[in-house]
N, C-alpha and C positions, 0 to 999 in steps of 0.2 A: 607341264612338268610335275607339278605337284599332284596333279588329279593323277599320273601315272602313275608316280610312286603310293598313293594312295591305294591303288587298285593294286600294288605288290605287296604291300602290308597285309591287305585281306586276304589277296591268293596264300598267304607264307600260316594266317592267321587260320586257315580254312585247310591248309595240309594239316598245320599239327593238331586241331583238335578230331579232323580224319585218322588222324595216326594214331589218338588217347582212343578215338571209338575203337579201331580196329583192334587194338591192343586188346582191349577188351573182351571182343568176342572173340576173337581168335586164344585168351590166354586157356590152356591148356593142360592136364597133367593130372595127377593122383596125390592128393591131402591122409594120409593114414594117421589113425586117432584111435586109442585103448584109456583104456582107464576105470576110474570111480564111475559108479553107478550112481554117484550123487551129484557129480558135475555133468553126466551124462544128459539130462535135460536143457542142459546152456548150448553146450556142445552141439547137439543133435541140431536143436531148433539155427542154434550158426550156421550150420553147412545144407540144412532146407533152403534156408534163404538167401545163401553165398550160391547155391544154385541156381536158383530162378536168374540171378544175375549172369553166372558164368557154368552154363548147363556143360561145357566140355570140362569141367574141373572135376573130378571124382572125389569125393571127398569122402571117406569109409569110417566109420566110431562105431569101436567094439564096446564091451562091459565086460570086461575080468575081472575089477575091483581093482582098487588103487596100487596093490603090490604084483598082482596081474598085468597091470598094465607097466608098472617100472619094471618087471622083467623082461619086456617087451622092447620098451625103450632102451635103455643102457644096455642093449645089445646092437641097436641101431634098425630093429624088426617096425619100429613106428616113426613118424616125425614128431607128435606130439601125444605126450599124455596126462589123459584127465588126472585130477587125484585133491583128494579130500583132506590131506594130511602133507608137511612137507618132508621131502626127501627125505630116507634115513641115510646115516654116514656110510652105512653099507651097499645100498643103493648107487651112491654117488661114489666110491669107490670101486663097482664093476663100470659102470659108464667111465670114469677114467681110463681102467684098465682097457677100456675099449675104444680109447682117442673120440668120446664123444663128452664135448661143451655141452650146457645146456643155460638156459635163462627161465627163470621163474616168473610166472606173471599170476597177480590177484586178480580171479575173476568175478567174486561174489562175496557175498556175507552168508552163513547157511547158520541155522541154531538146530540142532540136533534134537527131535523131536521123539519123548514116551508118550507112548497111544495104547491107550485100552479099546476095547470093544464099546458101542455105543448104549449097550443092558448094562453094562458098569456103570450103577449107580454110587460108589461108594469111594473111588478112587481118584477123584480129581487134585489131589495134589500128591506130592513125594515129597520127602525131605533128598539129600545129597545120600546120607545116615540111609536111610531106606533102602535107597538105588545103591547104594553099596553094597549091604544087605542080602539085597534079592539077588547080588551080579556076580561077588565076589567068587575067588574059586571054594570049592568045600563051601557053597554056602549049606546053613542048613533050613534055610525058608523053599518050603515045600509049599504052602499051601497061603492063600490071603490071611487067614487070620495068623501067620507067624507076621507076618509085618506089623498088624497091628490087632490085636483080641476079636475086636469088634467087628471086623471084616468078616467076610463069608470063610467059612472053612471048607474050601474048595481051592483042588490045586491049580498053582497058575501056570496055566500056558505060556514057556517062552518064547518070543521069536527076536531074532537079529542077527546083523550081517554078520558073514565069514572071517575067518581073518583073514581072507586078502583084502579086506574093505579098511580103509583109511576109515572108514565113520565109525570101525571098529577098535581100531589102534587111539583116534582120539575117545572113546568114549570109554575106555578102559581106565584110559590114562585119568582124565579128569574124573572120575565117577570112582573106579576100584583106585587108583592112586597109582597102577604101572601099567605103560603100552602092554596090551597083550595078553592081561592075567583077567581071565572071567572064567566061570562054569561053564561047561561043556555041553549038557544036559539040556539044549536048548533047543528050536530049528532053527540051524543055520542057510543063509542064503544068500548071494553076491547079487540075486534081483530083486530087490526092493517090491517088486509087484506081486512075489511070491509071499512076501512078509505082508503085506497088505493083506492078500486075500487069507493068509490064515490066522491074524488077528479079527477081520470083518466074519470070522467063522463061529468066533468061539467067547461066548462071553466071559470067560475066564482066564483071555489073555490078555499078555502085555510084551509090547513090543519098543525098536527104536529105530530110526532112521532117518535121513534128510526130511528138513522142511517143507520142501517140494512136492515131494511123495505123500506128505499129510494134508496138502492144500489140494491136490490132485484129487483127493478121497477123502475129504470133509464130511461127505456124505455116510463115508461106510466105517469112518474113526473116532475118537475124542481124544487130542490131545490131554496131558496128564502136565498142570504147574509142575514147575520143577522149583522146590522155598520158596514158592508163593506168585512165582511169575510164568506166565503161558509166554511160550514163546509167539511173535508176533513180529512184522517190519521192524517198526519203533525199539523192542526190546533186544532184537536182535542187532541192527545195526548199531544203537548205546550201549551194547554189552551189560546191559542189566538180566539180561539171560543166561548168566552164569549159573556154573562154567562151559554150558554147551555150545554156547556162541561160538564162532569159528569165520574164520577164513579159507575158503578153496581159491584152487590153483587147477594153470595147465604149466605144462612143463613143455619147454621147446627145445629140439637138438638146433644149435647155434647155425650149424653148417646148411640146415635143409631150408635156411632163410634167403639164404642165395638164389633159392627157384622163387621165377615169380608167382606162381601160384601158390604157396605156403605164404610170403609176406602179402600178398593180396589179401587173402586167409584170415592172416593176425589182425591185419589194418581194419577190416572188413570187422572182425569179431569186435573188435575195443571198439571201433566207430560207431556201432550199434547198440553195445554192449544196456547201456542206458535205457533204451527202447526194449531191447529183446527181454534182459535177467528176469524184469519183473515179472513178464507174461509166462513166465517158466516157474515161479513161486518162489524166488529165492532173490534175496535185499541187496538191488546195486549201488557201488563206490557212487558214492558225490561228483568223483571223474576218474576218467580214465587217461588222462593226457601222462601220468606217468608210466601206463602200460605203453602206450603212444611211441612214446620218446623211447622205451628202450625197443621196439621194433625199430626204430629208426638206427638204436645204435648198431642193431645185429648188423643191418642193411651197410 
């Protein structure tokens, strides 16, 4: 008698983890993803390896830049989006206006990174005062030595994101003192790999962009101290990298939690998240068990 029910246990014990396989390979469906080109790298590398596991899940991640992509979303055109900067109130009042919830999740530490060309010998630090300076609107620093005499008197090359880029809206704010107000005058771009390659071109420029994007191209950049501190893990995640230290974010519509392929998705990305952020260049949370828990609430 007992040896029988023994043998029902295991049968009972042997469907349901048959059932957790199947589920598995069978789960199914389309992941849509816009956003920052600065969260762009977490993201991407997620949905590479949310694939290997579950190759019928589509999983798609655009790069419009942060305001690109919440135009996207708060219309209901994506389930999730990347974004370098948090929601603006106006943002979050078309997604209202459009019966769409959302939940915010931290997915990284990013420190906003000025990079010169690697023939810049002269330029290894900024002040705040400086990068104000060179950024502000009407500036009138044309050329290196308006920053400081001794600099070369050769003009500088700008480059930085657009303003749909959140690493724009934050880098205004904290650097010029309001979201949004810089000089014009500059090359703008929402792909960071275009800023790259026309910093890597020109020994007379200077550029900004995610972490990531610098540790990507160590080779062909020098990061620039910003009052005396290089951005770096350490300084990044203690926020002695002020003020370009930062927190990114994806944004999730509440409702597209309900497919299991989306919370699989989320579960998948924070479960990893610890493993994956680093290998992408950018300083992971201590833990993720509070991103964890609110997937569980959406659920």
């Amino acid at each position: 008698m007992k040896l029988k029910r023994l043998t029902v246990v295991i049968m009972v014990l042997v469907m349901v983890v048959f059932s957790v396989s199947s589920l598995a390979v069978d789960l199914e469906g389309t992941v849509k993803i816009d956003g920052s080109s600065t969260v762009y790298p977490i993201t991407q590398a997620m949905a590479e390896e949310f694939s290997y596991e579950n190759p019928r899940v589509r999983v798609t991640v655009g790069v419009s830049g942060t305001g690109g992509g919440f135009e996207k979303f708060t219309i209901g055109e994506t389930d999730i989006s990347d974004a370098s900067r948090p929601i603006k109130d106006s943002e979050a009042a078309i997604a209202a206006e459009n019966g769409i919830e959302f939940t915010k999740f931290v997915v990284a530490y990013d420190g906003i990174t000025v990079v010169v060309n690697p023939e810049n010998d002269w330029a290894s630090n900024l002040t705040v005062d400086e990068l104000k300076k060179i950024w502000e609107p009407n500036s009138s620093v044309e050329t290196w030595s308006d920053v400081r005499p001794e600099w070369p008197d050769e003009e500088i090359a700008l480059y930085g994101p657009g303003s749909d880029s959140g690493t724009f809206d934050y880098f205004t704010e904290a650097i010029v003192g309001e979201s949004g107000h810089s000089r014009a005058d500059y090359t703008a771009s929402e792909d960071d790999n275009v800023l790259v390659q026309g910093i890597a071109g020109n020994k007379y420029a200077l550029g900004y962009f995610g972490y990531a994007y610098y540790i990507e191209n160590k080779d062909l950049l020098n990061s620039v101290a910003v009052d005396w501190v290089l951005p770096a893990s350490m300084t990044i995640e203690n926020g002695k990298y002020s003020p370009l230290a930062r927190k990114i974010f994806i944004y999730v519509n509440n409702d597209v939690v309900k497919r299991l392929e989306v919370e699989a998705f989320l579960r998948f990305y924070f479960e990893k998240a610890q493993e994956i952020v680093p290998s992408t260049g950018y300083v992971a949370l201590s833990s993720y068990e509070k991103q964890l828990d609110k997937v569980d609430e959406l659920k």
